[in-house]
C-alpha positions in Angstrom: 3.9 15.9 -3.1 0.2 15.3 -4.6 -1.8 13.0 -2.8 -4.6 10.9 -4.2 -7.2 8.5 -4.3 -7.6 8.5 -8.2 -6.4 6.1 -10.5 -7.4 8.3 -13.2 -4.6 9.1 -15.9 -2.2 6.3 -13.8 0.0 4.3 -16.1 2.2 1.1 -15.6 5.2 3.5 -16.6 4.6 5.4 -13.4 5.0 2.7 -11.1 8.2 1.4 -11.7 11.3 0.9 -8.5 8.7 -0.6 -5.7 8.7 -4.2 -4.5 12.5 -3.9 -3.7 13.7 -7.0 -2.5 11.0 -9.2 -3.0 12.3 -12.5 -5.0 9.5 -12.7 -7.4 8.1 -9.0 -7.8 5.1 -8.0 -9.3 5.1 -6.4 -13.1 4.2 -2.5 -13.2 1.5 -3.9 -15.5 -0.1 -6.4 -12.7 1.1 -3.8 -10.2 -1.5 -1.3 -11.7 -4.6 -4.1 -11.9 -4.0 -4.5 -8.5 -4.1 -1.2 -7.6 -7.8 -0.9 -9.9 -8.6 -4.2 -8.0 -8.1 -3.1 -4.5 -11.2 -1.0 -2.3 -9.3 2.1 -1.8 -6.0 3.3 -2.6 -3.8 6.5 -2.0 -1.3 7.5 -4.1 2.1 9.9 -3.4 3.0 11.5 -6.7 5.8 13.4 -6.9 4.6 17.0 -7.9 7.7 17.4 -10.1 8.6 13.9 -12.5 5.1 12.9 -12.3 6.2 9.3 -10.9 4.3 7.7 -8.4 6.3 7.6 -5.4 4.5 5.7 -2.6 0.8 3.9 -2.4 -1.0 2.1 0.3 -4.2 0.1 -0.5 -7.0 -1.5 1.2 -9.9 -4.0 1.1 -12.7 -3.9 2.6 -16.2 -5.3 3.1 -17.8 -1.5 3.9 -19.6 -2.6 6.3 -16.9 -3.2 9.6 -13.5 -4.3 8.0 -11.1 -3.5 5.9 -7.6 -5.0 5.7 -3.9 -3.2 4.0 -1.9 -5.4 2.1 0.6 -3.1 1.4 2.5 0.0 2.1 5.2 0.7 -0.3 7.4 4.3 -0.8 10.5 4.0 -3.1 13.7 3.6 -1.4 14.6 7.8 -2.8 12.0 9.2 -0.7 11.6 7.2 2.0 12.4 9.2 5.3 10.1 12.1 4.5 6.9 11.5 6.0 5.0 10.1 3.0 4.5 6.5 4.5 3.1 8.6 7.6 0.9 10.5 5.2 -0.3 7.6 3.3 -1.5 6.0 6.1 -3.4 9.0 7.7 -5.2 9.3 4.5 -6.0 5.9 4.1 -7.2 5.5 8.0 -8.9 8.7 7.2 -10.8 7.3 4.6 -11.6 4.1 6.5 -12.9 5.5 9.6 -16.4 4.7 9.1 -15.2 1.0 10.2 -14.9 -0.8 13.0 -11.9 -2.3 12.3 -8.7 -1.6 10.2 -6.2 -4.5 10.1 -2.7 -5.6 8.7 0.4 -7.4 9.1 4.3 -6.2 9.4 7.2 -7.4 10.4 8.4 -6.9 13.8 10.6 -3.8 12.8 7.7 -1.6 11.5 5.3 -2.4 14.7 6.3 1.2 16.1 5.7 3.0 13.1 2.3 1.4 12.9 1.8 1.9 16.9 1.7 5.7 16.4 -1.2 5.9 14.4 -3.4 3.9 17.4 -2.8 0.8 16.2 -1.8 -2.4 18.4 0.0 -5.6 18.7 -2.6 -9.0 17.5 -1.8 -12.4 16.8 -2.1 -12.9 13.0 -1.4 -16.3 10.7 -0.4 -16.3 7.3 -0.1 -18.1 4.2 2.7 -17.4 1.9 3.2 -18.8 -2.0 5.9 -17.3 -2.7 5.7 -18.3 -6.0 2.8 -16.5 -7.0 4.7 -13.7 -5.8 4.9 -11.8 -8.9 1.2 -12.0 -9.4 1.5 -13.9 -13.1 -0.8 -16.9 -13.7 0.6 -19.8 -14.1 
């Protein structure tokens, strides 16, 4: 597994199987922009197909914040410490800041719990309908 932060030489054909279940998923094409759009990202590529496997990205101020919208590994390598890894690099790269913040469901609060992190009250706003990222 290859680890990293460049977007360099990334294509929409290399990001194709995430957002699995999600009613209204996002394009590889607007799945790419908003990988160029976010602050930071870290990217699992398998060593082997060349397919990017697994990404977590981040936005941030640079100053004290940053927040992680999203944490995806394909279903096919899921259960082999990449998630675990693309967090560490990410909080690695974010430790500068005072605070690093996101939301899960309830299931994932222990996986994010072993990297430090703890429970908060958050509130959300969901259009479902731009799910898929598409204008309108």
């Amino acid at each position: 597994m290859i680890y990293t932060h460049s977007l360099e030489h990334i294509t929409a054909d290399m990001l194709t199987g995430f957002f699995v279940d999600w009613p209204n998923p996002p394009s590889t094409e607007t799945h790419l922009r908003l990988l160029k759009n976010s602050s930071h990202v870290v990217l699992g590529i398998d060593e082997t197909t060349g397919q990017v496997v697994g990404f977590i990205t981040a936005v941030s101020d640079g100053v004290l914040s940053a927040y992680i919208p999203l944490l995806e590994v394909l279903p096919a390598y899921k259960k082999n410490g990449i998630g675990k890894e693309l967090v560490r690099k990410m909080f690695d790269r974010l430790s500068h800041l005072y605070m690093i913040d996101l939301c899960c469901d309830d299931d994932l609060v222990p996986f994010y719990k072993q990297f430090g992190m703890m429970n908060g009250k958050s509130m959300l706003l969901r259009n479902y309908e731009r799910q898929s990222g598409t204008p309108m």
